[in-house]
N, C-alpha and C positions, 0 to 999 in steps of 0.2 A: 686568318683562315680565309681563304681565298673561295669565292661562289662560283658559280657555272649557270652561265645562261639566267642571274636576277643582279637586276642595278641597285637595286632596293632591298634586306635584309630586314624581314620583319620578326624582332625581338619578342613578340608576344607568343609567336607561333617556334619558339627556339626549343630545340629536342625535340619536334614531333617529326616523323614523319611526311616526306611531301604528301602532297595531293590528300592530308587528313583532313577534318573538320574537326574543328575548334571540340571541346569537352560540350554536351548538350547539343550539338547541334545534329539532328538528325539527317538522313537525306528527304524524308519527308517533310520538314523545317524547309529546306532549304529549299524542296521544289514549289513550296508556296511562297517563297520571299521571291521568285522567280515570278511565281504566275503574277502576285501580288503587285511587283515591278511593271510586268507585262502591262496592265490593265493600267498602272496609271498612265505611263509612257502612252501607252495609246488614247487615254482622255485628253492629254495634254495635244497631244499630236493634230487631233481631228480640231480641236479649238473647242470644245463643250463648252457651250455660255455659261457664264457666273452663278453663282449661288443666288436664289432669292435674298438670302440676306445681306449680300454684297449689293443688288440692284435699288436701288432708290428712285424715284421721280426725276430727279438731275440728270441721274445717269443714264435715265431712259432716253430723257432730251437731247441729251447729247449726243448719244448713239443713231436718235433719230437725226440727226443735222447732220453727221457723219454716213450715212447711209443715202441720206438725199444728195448731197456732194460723191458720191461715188455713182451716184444713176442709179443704185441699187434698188428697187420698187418696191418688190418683193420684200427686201429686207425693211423696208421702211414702213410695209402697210404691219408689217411683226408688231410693231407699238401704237397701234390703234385696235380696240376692240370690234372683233366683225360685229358684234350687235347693235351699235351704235347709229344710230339716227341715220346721220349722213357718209356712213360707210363708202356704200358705191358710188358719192361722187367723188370722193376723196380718194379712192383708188382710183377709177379712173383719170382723176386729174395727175397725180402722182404718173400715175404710169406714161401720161401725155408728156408730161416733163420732161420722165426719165428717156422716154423715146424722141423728143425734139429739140433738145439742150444738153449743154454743159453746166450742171448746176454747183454753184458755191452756197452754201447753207450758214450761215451761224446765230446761235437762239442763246440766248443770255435771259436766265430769269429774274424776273422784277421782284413778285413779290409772291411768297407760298403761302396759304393760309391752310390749313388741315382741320378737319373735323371727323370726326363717325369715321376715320380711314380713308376720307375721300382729300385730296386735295386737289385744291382751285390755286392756278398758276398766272402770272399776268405774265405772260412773255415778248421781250422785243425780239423780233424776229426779223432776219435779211436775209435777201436769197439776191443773185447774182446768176442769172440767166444768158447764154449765148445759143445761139443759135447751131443747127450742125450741120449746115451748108454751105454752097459755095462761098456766098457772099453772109458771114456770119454780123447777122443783130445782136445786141447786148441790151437787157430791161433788166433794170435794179430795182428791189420790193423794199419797203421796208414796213413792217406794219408791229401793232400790239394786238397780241392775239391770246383771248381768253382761253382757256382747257380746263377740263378735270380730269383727274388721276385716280386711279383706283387699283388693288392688287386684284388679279385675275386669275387664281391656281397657282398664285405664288410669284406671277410677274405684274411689272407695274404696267398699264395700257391707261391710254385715250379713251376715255370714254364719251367726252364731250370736246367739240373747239367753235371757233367764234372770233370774227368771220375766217368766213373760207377761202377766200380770195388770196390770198396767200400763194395757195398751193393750185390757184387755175393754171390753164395750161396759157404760154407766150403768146401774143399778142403779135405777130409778124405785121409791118408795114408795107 
């Protein structure tokens, strides 16, 4: 038996009707499997960060050594708590960075210890600095840099680090 205008013949839908809906299927069924689609299609689209329970301390890390290697400041001060001690020098040095370098980032955790929900991290940390002028300078960091971690409304943040030097702003000669 020969079709008109379908490559595909679907056996389950045989005897009805075109353009019917399946037995059960309502059209108000279906305008919510529609809207239902819609919404996630657009969570997925815009990128919505992760589940709390998907983020862990690592991944915080990581995310922050990725955000510093992209210049991103903004996104990088995101994994630090504003209430924390040395908040504003830590952004502004951040942002000094991200505005007079090419930064390479990478943070490798030593050793996690956790307690009470707080975790205390010992991180090797290397950052890879150029310059963003004519005549580009390069300063390589490498330091062990203490932190605590703690959940914050569900996300993991900074709440403490040590030393800060790390994250000063280049050193031009």
């Amino acid at each position: 038996m020969p079709t008109t205008g379908r490559s595909g013949f679907d056996r389950s839908r045989a005897g009805q009707k075109p353009g019917c809906r399946p037995e059960g299927l309502t059209a108000q069924k279906t305008a919510w499997h529609w809207v239902l689609a819609c919404i996630v299609a657009q969570a997925l689209a815009c990128g919505l960060p992760a589940y709390a329970a998907d983020e862990t301390p690592f991944t915080t890390i990581a995310n922050l050594a990725t955000a510093l290697s992209e210049n991103d400041s903004s996104m990088a001060m995101s994994y630090f708590d504003s209430q924390m001690k040395s908040y504003g020098t830590i952004a502004a040095d951040v942002q000094a960075l991200a505005d007079q370098t090419d930064v390479t980032c990478a943070i490798d955790v030593v050793t996690d210890v956790e307690a009470n929900g707080v975790h205390k991290l010992d991180l090797d940390w290397f950052m890879d600095l150029k310059t963003q002028n004519d005549l580009p300078q390069t300063e390589q960091r490498r330091e062990r840099i203490h932190v605590e971690m703690k959940q914050i409304k569900g996300r993991w943040k900074i709440t403490a680090m040590s030393p800060l030097s790390i994250l000063g702003p280049i050193q031009i000669k």
